[in-house]
Each structure stands twice: as structure tokens, then as C-alpha cells.
C-alpha positions in Angstrom: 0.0 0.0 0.0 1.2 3.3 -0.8 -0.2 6.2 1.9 -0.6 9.0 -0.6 -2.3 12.4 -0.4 -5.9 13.7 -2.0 -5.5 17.4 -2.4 -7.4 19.3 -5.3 -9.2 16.2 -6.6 -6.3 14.4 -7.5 -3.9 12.1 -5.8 -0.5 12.7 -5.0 1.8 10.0 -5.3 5.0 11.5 -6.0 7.0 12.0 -2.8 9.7 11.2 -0.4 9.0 7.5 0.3 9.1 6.1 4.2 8.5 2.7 5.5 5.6 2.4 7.9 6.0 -0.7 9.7 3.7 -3.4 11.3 3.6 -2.6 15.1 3.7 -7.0 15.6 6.1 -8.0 13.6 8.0 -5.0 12.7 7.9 -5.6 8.6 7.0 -3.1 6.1 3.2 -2.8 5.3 2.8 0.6 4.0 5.3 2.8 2.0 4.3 6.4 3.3 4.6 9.2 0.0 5.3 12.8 1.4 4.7 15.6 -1.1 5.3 18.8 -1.2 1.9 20.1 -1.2 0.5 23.6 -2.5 -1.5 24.4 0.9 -2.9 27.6 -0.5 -4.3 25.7 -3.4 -5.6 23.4 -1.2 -7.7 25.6 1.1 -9.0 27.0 -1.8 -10.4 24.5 -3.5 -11.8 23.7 -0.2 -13.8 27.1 0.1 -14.1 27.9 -4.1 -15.1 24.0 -5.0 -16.1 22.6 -1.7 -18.0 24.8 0.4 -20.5 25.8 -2.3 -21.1 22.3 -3.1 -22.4 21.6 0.5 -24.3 24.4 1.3 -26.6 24.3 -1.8 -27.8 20.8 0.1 -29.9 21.3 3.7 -28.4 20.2 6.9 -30.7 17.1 6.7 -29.6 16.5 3.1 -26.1 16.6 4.1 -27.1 14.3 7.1 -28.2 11.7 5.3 -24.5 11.8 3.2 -23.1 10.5 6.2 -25.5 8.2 6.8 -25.3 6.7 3.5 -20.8 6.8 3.8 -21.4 4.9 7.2 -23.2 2.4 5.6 -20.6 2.0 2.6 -18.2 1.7 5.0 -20.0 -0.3 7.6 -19.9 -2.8 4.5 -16.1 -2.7 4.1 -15.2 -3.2 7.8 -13.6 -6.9 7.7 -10.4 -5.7 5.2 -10.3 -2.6 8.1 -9.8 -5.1 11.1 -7.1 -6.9 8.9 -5.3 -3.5 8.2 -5.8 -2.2 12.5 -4.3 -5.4 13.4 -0.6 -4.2 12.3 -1.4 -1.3 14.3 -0.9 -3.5 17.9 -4.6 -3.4 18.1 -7.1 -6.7 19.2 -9.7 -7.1 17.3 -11.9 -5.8 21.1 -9.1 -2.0 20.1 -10.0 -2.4 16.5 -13.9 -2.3 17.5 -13.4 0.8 19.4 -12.0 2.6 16.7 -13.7 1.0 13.5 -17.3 0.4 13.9 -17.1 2.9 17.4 -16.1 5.7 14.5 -18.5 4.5 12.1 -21.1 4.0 15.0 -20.7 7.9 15.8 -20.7 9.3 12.1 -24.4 7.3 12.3 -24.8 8.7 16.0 -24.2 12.4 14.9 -26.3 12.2 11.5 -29.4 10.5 13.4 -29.5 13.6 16.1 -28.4 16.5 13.7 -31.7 15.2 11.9 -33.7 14.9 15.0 -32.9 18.4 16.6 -31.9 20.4 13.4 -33.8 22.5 10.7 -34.4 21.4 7.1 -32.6 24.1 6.2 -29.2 25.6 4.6 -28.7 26.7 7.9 -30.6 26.0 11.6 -32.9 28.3 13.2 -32.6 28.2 17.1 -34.8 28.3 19.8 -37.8 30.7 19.5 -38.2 34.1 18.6 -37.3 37.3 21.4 -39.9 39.8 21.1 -38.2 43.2 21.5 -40.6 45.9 21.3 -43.7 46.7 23.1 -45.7 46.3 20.4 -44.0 43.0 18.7 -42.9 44.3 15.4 -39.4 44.0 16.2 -38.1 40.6 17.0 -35.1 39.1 17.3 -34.0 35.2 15.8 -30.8 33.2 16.5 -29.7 30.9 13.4 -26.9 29.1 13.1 -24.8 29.3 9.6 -22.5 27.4 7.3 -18.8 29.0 7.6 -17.2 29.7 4.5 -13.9 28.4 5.8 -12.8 24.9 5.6 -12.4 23.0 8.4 -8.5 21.4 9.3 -9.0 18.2 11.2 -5.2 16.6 13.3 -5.6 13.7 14.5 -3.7 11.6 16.7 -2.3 8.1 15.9 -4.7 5.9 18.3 -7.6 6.2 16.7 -6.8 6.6 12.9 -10.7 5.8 11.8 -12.7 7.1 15.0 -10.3 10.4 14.9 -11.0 11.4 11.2 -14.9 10.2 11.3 -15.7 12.2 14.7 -14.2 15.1 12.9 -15.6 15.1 9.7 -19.0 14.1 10.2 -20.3 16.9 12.1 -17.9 19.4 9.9 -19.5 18.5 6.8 -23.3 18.8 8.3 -22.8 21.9 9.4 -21.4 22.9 5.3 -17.5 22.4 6.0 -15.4 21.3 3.4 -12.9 19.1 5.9 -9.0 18.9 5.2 -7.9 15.4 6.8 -3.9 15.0 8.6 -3.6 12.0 10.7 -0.8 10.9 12.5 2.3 9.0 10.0 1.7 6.0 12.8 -1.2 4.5 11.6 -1.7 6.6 8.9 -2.3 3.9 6.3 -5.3 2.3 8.2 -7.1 6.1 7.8 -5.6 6.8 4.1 -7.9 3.3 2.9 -11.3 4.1 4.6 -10.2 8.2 3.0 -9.7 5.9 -0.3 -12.8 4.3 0.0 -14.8 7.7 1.2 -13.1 8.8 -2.3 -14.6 6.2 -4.1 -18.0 5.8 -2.7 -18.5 9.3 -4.8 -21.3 10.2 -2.2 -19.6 13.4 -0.6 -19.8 16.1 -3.2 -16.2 17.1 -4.9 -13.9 19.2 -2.8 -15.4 18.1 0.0 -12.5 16.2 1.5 -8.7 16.7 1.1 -6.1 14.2 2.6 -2.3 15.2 3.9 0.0 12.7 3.9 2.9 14.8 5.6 4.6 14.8 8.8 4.8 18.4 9.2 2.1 20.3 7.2 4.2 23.0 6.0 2.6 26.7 5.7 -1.1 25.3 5.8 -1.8 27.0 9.1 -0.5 30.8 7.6 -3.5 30.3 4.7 -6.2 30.0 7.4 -8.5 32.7 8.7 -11.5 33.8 10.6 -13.8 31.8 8.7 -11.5 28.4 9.2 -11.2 26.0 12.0 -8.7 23.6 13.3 -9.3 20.5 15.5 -6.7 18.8 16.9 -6.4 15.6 18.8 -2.9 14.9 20.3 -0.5 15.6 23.4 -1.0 18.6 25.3 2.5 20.2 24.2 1.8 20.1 20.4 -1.5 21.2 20.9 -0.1 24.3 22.5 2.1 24.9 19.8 -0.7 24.7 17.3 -2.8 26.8 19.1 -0.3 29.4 19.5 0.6 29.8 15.4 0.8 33.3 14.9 -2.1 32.9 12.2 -4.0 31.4 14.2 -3.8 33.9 16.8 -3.9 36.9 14.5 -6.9 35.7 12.4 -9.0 34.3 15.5 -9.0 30.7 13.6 -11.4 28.4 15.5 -9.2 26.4 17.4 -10.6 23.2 19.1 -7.9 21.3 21.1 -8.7 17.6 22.8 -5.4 16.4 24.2 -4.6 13.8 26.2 -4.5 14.1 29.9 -4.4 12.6 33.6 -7.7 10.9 33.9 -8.7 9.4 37.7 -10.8 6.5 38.6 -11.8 7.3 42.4 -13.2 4.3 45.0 -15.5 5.6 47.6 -14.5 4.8 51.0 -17.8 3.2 51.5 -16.7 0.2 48.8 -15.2 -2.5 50.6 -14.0 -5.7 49.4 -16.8 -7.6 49.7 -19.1 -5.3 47.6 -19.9 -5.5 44.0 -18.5 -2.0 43.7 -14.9 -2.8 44.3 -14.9 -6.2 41.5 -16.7 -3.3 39.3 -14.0 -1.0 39.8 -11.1 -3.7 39.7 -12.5 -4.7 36.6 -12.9 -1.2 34.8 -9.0 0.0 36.0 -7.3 -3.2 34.8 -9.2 -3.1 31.5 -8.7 1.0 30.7 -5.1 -0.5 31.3 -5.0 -3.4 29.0 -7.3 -1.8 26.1 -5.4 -0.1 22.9 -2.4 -0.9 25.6 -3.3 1.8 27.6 -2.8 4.2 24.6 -6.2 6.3 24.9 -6.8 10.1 25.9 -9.5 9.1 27.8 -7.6 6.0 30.0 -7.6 5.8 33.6 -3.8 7.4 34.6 -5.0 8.0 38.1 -6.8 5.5 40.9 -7.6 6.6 44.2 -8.0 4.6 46.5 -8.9 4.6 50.4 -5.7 4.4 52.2 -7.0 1.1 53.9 -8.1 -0.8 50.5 -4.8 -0.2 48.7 -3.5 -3.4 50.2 -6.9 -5.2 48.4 -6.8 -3.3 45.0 -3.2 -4.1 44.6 -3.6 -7.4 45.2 -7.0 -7.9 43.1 -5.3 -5.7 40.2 -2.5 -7.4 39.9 -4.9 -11.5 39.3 -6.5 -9.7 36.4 -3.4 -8.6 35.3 -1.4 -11.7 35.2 -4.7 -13.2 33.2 -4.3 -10.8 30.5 -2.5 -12.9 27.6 0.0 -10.6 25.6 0.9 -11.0 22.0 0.0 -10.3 18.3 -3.6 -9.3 17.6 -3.8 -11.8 15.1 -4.2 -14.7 17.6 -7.6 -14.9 18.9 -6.5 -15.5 22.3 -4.4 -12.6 22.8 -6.2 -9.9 24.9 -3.3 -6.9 24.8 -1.4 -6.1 21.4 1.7 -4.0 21.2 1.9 -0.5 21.5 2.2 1.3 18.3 5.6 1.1 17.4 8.9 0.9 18.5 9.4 4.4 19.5 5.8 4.6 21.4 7.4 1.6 23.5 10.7 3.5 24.0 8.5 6.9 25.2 6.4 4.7 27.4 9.8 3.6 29.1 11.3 6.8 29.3 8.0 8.4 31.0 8.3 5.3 33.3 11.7 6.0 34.6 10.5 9.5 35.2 7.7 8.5 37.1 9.8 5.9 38.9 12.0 9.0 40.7 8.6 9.6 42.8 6.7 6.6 43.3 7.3 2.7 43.8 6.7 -0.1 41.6 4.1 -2.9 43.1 3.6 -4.9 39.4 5.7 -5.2 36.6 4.3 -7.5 34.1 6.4 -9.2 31.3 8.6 -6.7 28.6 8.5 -8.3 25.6 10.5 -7.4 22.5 10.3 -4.8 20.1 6.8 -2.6 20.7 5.6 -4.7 23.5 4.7 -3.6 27.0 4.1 -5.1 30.1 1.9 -3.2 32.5 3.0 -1.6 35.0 1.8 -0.5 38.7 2.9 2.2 40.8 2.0 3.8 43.8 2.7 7.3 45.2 2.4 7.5 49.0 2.0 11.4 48.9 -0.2 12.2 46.0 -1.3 15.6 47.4 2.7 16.6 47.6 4.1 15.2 44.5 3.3 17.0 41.7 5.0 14.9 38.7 2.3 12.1 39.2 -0.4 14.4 37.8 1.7 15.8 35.1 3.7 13.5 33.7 1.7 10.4 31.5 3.1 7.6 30.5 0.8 6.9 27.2 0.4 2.7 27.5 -0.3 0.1 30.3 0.3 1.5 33.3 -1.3 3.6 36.5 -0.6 5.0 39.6 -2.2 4.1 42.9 -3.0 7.4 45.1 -4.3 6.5 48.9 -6.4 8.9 50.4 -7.8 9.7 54.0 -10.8 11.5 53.4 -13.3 12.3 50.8 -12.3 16.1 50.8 -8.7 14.6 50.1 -9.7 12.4 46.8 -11.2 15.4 45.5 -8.5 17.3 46.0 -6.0 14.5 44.5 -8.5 14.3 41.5 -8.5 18.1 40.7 -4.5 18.0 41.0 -4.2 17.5 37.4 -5.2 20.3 36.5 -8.1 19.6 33.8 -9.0 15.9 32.2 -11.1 14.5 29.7 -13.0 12.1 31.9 -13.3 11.2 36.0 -14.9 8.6 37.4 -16.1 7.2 40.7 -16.8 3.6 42.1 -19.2 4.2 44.9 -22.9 2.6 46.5 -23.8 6.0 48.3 -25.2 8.8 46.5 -24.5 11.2 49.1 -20.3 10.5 48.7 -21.7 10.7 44.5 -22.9 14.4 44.8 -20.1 15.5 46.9 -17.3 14.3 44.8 -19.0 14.8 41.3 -19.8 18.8 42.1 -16.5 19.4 43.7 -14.8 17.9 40.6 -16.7 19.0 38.0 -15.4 21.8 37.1 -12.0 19.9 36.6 -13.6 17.0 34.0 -15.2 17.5 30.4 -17.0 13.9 31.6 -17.8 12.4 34.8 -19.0 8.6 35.3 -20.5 7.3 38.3 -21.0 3.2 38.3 -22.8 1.6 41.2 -24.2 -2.2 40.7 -27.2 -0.8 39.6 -26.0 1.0 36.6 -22.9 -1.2 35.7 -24.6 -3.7 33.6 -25.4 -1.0 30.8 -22.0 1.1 31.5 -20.3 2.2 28.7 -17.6 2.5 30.7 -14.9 5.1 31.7 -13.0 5.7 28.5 -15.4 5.5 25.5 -16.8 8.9 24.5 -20.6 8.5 23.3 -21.6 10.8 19.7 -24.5 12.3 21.5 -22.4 13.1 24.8 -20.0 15.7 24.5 -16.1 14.6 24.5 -13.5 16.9 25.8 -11.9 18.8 29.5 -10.7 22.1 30.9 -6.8 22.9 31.4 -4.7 20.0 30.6 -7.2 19.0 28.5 -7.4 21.6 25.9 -10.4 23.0 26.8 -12.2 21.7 23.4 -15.6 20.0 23.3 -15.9 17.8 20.3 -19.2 15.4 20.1 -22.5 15.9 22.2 -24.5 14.9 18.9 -25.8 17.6 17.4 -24.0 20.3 19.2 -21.0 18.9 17.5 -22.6 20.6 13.9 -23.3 23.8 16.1 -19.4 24.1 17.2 -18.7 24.4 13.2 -21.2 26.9 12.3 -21.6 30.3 13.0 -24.1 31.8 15.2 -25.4 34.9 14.3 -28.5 37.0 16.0 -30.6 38.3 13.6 -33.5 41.3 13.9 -35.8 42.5 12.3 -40.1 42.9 11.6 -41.3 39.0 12.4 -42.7 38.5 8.5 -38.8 39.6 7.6 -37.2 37.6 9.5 -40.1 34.5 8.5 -38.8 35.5 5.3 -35.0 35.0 6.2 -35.2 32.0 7.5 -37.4 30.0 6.1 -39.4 29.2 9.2 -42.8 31.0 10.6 -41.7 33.6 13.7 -44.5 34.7 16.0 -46.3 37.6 15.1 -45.3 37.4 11.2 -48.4 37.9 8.8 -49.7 34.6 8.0 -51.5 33.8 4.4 -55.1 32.5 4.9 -55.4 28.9 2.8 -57.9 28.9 0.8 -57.9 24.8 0.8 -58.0 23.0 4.4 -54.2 22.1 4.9 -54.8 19.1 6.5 -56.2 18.5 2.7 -52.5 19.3 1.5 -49.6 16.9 0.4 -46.2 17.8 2.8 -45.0 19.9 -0.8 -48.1 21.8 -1.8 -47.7 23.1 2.1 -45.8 26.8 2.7 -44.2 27.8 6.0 -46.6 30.5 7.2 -49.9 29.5 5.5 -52.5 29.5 7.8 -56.1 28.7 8.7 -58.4 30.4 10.6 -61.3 28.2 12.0 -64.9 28.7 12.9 -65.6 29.7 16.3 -67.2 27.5 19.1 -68.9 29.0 22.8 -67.9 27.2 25.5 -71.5 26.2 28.0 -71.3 25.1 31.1 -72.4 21.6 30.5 -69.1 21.3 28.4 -67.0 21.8 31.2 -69.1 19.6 33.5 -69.3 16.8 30.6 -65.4 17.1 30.3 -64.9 16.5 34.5 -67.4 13.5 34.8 -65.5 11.8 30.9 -62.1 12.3 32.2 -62.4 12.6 35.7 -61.0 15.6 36.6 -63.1 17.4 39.0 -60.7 19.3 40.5 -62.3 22.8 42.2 -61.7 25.7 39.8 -63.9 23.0 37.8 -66.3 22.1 39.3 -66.9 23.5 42.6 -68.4 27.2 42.7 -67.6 28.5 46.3 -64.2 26.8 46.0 -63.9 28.7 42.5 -65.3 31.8 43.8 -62.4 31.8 46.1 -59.3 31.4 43.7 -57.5 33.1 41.5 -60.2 32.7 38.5 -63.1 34.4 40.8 -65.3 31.2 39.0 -66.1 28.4 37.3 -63.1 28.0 34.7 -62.9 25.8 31.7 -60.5 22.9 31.7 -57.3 24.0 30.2 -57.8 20.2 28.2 -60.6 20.9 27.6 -59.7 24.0 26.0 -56.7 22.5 24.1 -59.4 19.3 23.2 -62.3 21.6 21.7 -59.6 23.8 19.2 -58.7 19.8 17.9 -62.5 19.9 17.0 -62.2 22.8 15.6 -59.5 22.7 13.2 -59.8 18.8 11.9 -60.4 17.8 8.9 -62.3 14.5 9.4 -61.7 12.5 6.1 -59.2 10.6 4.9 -56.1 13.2 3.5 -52.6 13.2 3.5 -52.0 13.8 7.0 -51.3 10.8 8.3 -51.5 11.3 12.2 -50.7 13.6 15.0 -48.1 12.6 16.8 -46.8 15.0 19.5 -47.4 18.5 21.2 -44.7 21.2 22.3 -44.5 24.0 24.3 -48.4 24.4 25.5 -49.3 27.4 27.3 -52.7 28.4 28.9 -52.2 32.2 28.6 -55.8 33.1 30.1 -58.6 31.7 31.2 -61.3 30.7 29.7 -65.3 30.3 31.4 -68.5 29.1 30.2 -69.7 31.5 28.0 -66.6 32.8 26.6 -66.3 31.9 22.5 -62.7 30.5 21.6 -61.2 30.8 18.1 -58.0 28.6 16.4 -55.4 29.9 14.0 -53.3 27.0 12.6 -49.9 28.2 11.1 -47.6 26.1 8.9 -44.4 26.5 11.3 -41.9 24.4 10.0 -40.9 21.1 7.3 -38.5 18.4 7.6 -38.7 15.6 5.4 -38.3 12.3 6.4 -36.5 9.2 4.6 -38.7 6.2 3.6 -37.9 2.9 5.2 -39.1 -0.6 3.6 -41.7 -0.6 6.8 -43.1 2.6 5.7 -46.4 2.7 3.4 -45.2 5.8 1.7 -43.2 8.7 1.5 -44.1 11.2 4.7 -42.9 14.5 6.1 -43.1 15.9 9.2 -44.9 19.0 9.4 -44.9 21.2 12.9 -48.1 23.7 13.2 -48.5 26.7 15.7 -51.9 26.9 16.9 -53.1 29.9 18.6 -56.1 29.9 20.4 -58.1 33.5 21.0 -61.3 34.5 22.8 -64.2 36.8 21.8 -61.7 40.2 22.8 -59.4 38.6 20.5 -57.5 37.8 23.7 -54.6 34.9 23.1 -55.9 31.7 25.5 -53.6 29.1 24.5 -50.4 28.5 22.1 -48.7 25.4 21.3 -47.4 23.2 18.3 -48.5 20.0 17.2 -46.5 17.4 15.4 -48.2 15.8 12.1 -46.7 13.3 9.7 -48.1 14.6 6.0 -47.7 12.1 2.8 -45.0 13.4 0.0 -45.7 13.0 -3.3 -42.3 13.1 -4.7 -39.3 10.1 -3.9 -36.6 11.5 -3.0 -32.7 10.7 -2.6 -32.7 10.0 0.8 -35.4 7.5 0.2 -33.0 4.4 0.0 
């Protein structure tokens, strides 16, 4: 295989040529071609060829794309495993990083179309009325950058890194340029290869660098741009620090690795479930991907009188782990990634080894092999360099504490991790030690034997939780499903008159002049509807028998009801209708009752009772098309269906708003569309 790179449309296989060598056996497997690439040209294409390309498509549109490249590569996965193996990873690491990335590309499409507009760009939350009389609003939307977004990534995760990355990047209408790590780099370049060939990312979309050092590509970025880096701390910091980036305000995420702690609450004792759960989850943070993940346990505190035990019970799980390739099924920790990783976990070792004492030492094998390693420090809240320095593989350090107050304090040391996590059965020691140490964590797990079985566990990040730390930890956030699109757009805060800004962005904004249908839209196919078409329905007088009908049907006879004296008394001064009943009789109103292409109601947001309403009063519905989003037909499906959100607004006889709320309707297309696969 030769590792090339994809930069204008074209590959680039001229170049200095390096080995890249298998991590097991230490042969050749790749031949790694570094160009000298024309970064300028590269960015861009990226915004001239790229960008353009994606915006024209919604943000559901591009969703589905990356639905549709997880499932092309969801098909490939087998020749991916056979590749990740020469990276020192089982086929348990290879999961993680294989069908885990492909798993969040899915996770991220799925809740960008779930919680985003099917728009160019999103429109978020609701309106803010700023004038007295409401004809001057104001509108937050989210926008596509015309930048291009520059995704590092870090050689443990060469498909999870690039896929976590690009996903969101290109939903939210970046054009993404792609530079993982040399180590590893040919398990990335053949799922880019294949995200090439599948042809369902529009052109200029994605560019590939297969370079060491990516020459003068950060002094062509600028405010419209983004980096995200995954990596150590110290490179980050460089990175971060260009003078480009600086000068231009480049959007600069940063997720490096740090000094994650796994604390035992000193209410666990032996005996408990508890301690075999947190036994179990230390021992395998240490043995999976050899240790080598941002997000592995590099800290466990422990109660000063269950050291003894955890030792002891660390070190039988240990001596079961079998080490060798990852091509034997047997074998449950690879190598670490090469050589030189192997030689930069020893040297960290022997750093470490100045401050704290070695209880287990399992096996060194040859060449990029690692046994694990325990070690304890006596006097964690004294010795700094066991919060500082990490040694990236198999190994952790034991911290005893006395008191609760002192494992918090031990945790925070570190100034900033990607994930915490605590092993306890009593929720009182929970919510002390998760709100003192919040602020310190970009994550924070808390198992008990009630919630173990479904765990996760302490070091996988989850596409629709959000991934990243303070301090040490870059102070990035990457994931959290669809915030992840938000983090690459821009947010902008538009104002204007209502039926402007309805106009803008595509969606109906309170207070905007509406367009009277002159057919019933529940009569209307999900495209012959238009965002702020409207209908206004007959009206109905409420009697007092309704509201006495309504208590003895559902029950409700509470006071304000049903009771006069009682009614006299509170705040209504009388008899009030049922606010259900209310919300109930406008259904009656504005229903068309045959058979249509509205298929069925299927939710309700954000009701409001605004006023009250009494017998005798005469109510009145407006229905508003609010908002579209189509939907993609499945083989269980019928037929073809959007969904379809209305605003009803429900007045009295003084024209007097009663009620407000939105319902949710799934309305038959007429058309097949691409995403109908």
C-alpha cells in the first residue's frame, strides 16, 4: 500500500517515500509518500469548490450523506480489522476505533436530523420579542462558515479520529482537510480511499495530507476556518499558538490527552460489587489499545485502607491478560504502536519511577511490546509529577487517600482531564465528589451495581455526549450529537419585523403575517404546504355543560372545575374551563375528518394556557404552517411522509390569546426523494 495524499481532486503519489512498519512483527506494510503540497491551493479548492457544493444541500440533506458513507463503510469493515491489526490493536481496540467511529458518524447524522432544521442553515430556539408592540423581533440561526475546516488527529484512533471530525464538519457545510498521525496513517488513508470512491460526498469536500509536518497550511487559514486537533498537550499548545491562528481568531478546538482518575468511595469495601466493578474497569482502561487512549484511567484513588486489596485484586486480572499479536484470537493486549511509542512509554516510566514505587511489573516483551506496569505514590497531594507527567500505555498509579475532601482534591491535581470517574454505592459521597470535581472533567461517570450492567464505561466517548476537559485537557468539546454541527457553524443573531425575518429563515416567527389557505391544509400533500400558510377556523362557545361533561369523561373534577364556592375563592373568581378541555375543543375545531394526506398527530410542544377561559366565553384557532423536515422512507413505511410542525393559537371573543402550542403531524410526499434508500 502506498499512503498518498488527495489534495485538489487528485492524488498525490510523488513523494519522499518512508517505510511504515507493522507494530507486531515490525515488517513493512505501507510505503508512506510525502509531497510537497501547495496548501494555499488546497484551502481553496476547499472554500471555491467545496463549500459551495455543501451548502446548496440542507443540513438534513447533508445528514443523510453521512448516513449513507457509514453504511458504505460499515460494508467494508472486515479488510479494516485486517489492516488495524498491524497497528498492535485486538480485534476488542479495533472495534473501538472501527465500527465505534463508524457508530458515531451514524450517532451524529441521526440527532443532527432529530434536533436540526431542514434548512441551509438552523434556526434556534424561538423568537425574542423586542418591542412593546412586537414588530421588532429578534432570531438566532446558526450558519455554514465559508472556511474549511482542518481536522489533526492523533495516531490511536486513525478511523474514529478522522470520522468524529468530519462528520459533524461537513453537516454543518465544512469542506474538511484530513492530517492523521504518519503512525497508523495507512489504516485512515484506505477508509479516506474508499470515502473517495464511494463518490457520495460532493467534490472538494474532502482533502487528505499525507505529511509529517504540514508546511505553511496554518499561515492560509483565517477567521472563517477551524482547526481540531487531537494529540498531546504540548503540540497542541504549539498549534494553538501559530501566529495565524492567533492573528486571524482561527477556530481552534484542542482535545489532548490528559491525567484521567478513577476514584473508589471509601464506602466500597471488598466484599461489595463496587470494588470487583472498579477492579475490573482499571485493569481493562489498562489493557485496552495498551493503555494508549486520551481518555484512559492514569489516576486510581483509592482509600488508604483498601490499597492493600486493590493491589492485590489488580494485579490477578493482570497476570490473566494474555500478551501478543492481535492476530491470535487468544491474545487480549497487542503492542503499542511502534517501536518508538514503546521506547516513550519507558522513558516516562523511569521519570515516574523518581517519585513513586513499583508494586507490578508485568512481562517486557521485544520490540513494541509492553508489560503493565503498577505504581503507587504515598503522597499524591505533595508530589506533583504524578499528575503531570503520562506515560501513554499500560500502566497507572495508585493514590491513597484519608478523606473524601482529600480524593477530590488528588483528583483536581491535574489540573483539567477529559473524563473522571467514581466507584461508589452511596449517593450522598456521589454528589459531593462529582460537584467538587466538576469543574476539573469534560466527563464524569459514576457506576454503582445498579447502573454497571449498561456502562459504557470510563473511557469510550458517546456521539451524543460531549467529549473533551478544561486545562490540561485543551479546553475543546468535540461530540455531544448535534452540538457537534453547532461548534462548526456560526451563530449569528438576527433582527428584524417577524414576516422579515419568517422570510429569512425560512421558518414562521410569531407575530409574522400569515396567508389564509384557501384549501384546508390538512387536505395538502407535505409539498403543496408553505411555511406561514395559515387557517383560521370557525368559532365555538364554551357552556357550562361542556365543562361539566369534560370532568365526569375524564375525571377531573378538580375545584376551579367544578366547585363554585371553591372557584369563587381562587385566583379565577369562578367556574373555569378545563385547560384540556380548551386544548381538546380547538382539535374539534381545526380537523379535517376524512381521509387526506395527513397521516397522524403525533406529539405536542411547548403548550401554554395564557388566560382563562369560562362558560360563556367563544374561543377561536389559527393554525400556522411553522416548519418542514422531510423524512427518509424505510421498507416498513407505506409511503413517503414529512413531518410537518403547526402553531396553533387559540383567541377569545376580545381577540384575547388563551392558548399556544405546536403539534406534530406526519403529512404524505408526493415526490421520492434521494434519501429515500
Amino acid at each position: 500500500m502506498l499512503v498518498t495524499s488527495y489534495c485538489c481532486g487528485k492524488w498525490i503519489k510523488n513523494g519522499s517515500e518512508t517505510e511504515l512498519k507493522s507494530a507486531v512483527t515490525g515488517k513493512k506494510v505501507a510505503e508512506y509518500a510525502e509531497a510537497e503540497l501547495d496548501y494555499k491551493a488546497m484551502c481553496d479548492y476547499a472554500r471555491e469548490v467545496g463549500g459551495p457544493s455543501i451548502r446548496e444541500l440542507t443540513i438534513h440533506e447533508r445528514a443523510f450523506k453521512i448516513k449513507f458513507l457509514a453504511q458504505y463503510l460499515l460494508e467494508r469493515k472486515e479488510k479494516y480489522y485486517e489492516i488495524s491489526a498491524h497497528t498492535g490493536a485486538t480485534r476488542r481496540d479495533s472495534w473501538i476505533d472501527i465500527e465505534g467511529g463508524i457508530i458515531t458518524a451514524f450517532g451524529i447524522s441521526s440527532q443532527a436530523r432529530r434536533n436540526l432544521s431542514d434548512l441551509p442553515w438552523h434556526v434556534e430556539g424561538d423568537e425574542v420579542t423586542l418591542s412593546r408592540k412586537g414588530t421588532f423581533t429578534g432570531q438566532h440561526i446558526c450558519v455554514p462558515r465559508r472556511g474549511v475546516s482542518v481536522q489533526i488527529n492523533a495516531f490511536n484512533f486513525p478511523v474514529w479520529g478522522m470520522l468524529e471530525k468530519l462528520a459533524p464538519a461537513f453537516i454543518a457545510g465544512l469542506p474538511s482537510i484530513i492530517k492523521p498521525s504518519p503512525l497508523g496513517s495507512y489504516l485512515a488513508f484506505e477508509v479516506f480511499r474508499d470515502i473517495i470512491e464511494s463518490e457520495i460526498l460532493p467534490e472538494g469536500s474532502v482533502q487528505f495530507i499525507a505529511a509529517n509536518i504540514p508546511g505553511d497550511l496554518f499561515d492560509h487559514l483565517n477567521s472563517q476556518d477551524s482547526v481540531a486537533f487531537t494529540g498531546s498537550a504540548e503540540t497542541g499548545r504549539k498549534l494553538k499558538s501559530h501566529p495565524n491562528i492567533l492573528a486571524n481568531s482561527v477556530h481552534f478546538n484542542m482535545e489532548a490527552d490528559s491525567l484521567n482518575c478513577s476514584i473508589l468511595g471509601d464506602d466500597v469495601t471488598p466484599d461489595m460489587e463496587e470494588f470487583d466493578l472498579f477492579v475490573k474497569e482499571v485493569a481493562g482502561e489498562m489493557t485496552v489499545k495498551s493503555g494508549q487512549k486520551c481518555t484512559a484511567i492514569r489516576r486510581t484513588i483509592v482509600p488508604n485502607d483498601r490499597v492493600d486489596d486493590v493491589i492485590e485484586a489488580l494485579k490477578i486480572r493482570l497476570e490473566k491478560t494474555t500478551i501478543g499479536s492481535p492476530f491470535d484470537e487468544d491474545t487480549r493486549m497487542g503492542p503499542l504502536a511502534s517501536e518508538l511509542q514503546a521506547e516513550r512509554f519507558s522513558e516516562q516510566i523511569q521519570k515516574l519511577s523518581v517519585v513513586t514505587e513499583s508494586v507490578y511489573a508485568g512481562k517486557h516483551l521485544k520490540g513494541a511490546y509492553a508489560g503493565a506496569q503498577l505504581l503507587i505514590c504515598h503522597k499524591p497531594l505533595t508530589v506533583d509529577e504524578v499528575h503531570k507527567v503520562e506515560a501513554f500505555g499500560p500502566l497507572i498509579t495508585i493514590m491513597p487517600y484519608n478523606t473524601t475532601e482529600e480524593a477530590i482534591e488528588i483528583a483536581n491535581k491535574a489540573d483539567g482531564s477529559l473524563v473522571g470517574s467514581l466507584f461508589t454505592a452511596d449517593d450522598n459521597i456521589a454528589v459531593q465528589i462529582v460537584m467538587e470535581c466538576a469543574p476539573y472533567h469534560g466527563r464524569f461517570m459514576v457506576i454503582n451495581r445498579h447502573s454497571a450492567g449498561e456502562s459504557t464505561g470510563h473511557g469510550a466517548p458517546i456521539a451524543s455526549l460531549v467529549h473533551g476537559g478544561p486545562g490540561r485537557a485543551g479546553g475543546g468539546e468535540e461530540l455531544g450529537g448535534y452540538r457537534a454541527v453547532l461548534h462548526n457553524m456560526q451563530r449569528v443573531a438576527l433582527q428584524g419585523s417577524p414576516a422579515t425575518l419568517r422570510n429569512i429563515t425560512g421558518q414562521h416567527i410569531k407575530g409574522a403575517s400569515t396567508a389564509e389557505a384557501t384549501t384546508h391544509p390538512f387536505k395538502k400533500y407535505f409539498e403543496e404546504l408553505t411555511v406561514g400558510e395559515a387557517l383560521t377556523t370557525e368559532k365555538r362557545t364554551v357552556t357550562d355543560k361542556d365543562v361539566q361533561d369534560f370532568a365526569d369523561l375524564t375525571g377531573d373534577h378538580f375545584y376551579a372545575h367544578t366547585n363554585s364556592e371553591a372557584a369563587e375563592r381562587s385566583m379565577f373568581g369562578k367556574i373555569v374551563a378545563h385547560g384540556y378541555f380548551v386544548l381538546s375543543a380547538t382539535a374539534g375545531l381545526f380537523v379535517y375528518p376524512d381521509e387526506g394526506p395527513v397521516l397522524l398527530n403525533y406529539g405536542l410542544e411547548d403548550l401554554r394556557f395564557t388566560a382563562p377561559v369560562y362558560p360563556g366565553d367563544t374561543i377561536q384557532a389559527k393554525l400556522i404552517v411553522k416548519r418542514k423536515t422531510r423524512r427518509q422512507k424505510r421498507e416498513t413505511d407505506k409511503e413517503p411522509y414529512g413531518m410537518v410542525w403547526f402553531a396553533v393559537e387559540v383567541t377569545n371573543q376580545n381577540k384575547e390569546l388563551v392558548a399556544e402550542y405546536t403539534i406534530l403531524t406526519l403529512v404524505k410526499r408526493k415526490e421520492k426523494l434521494d434519501i429515500d434508500r
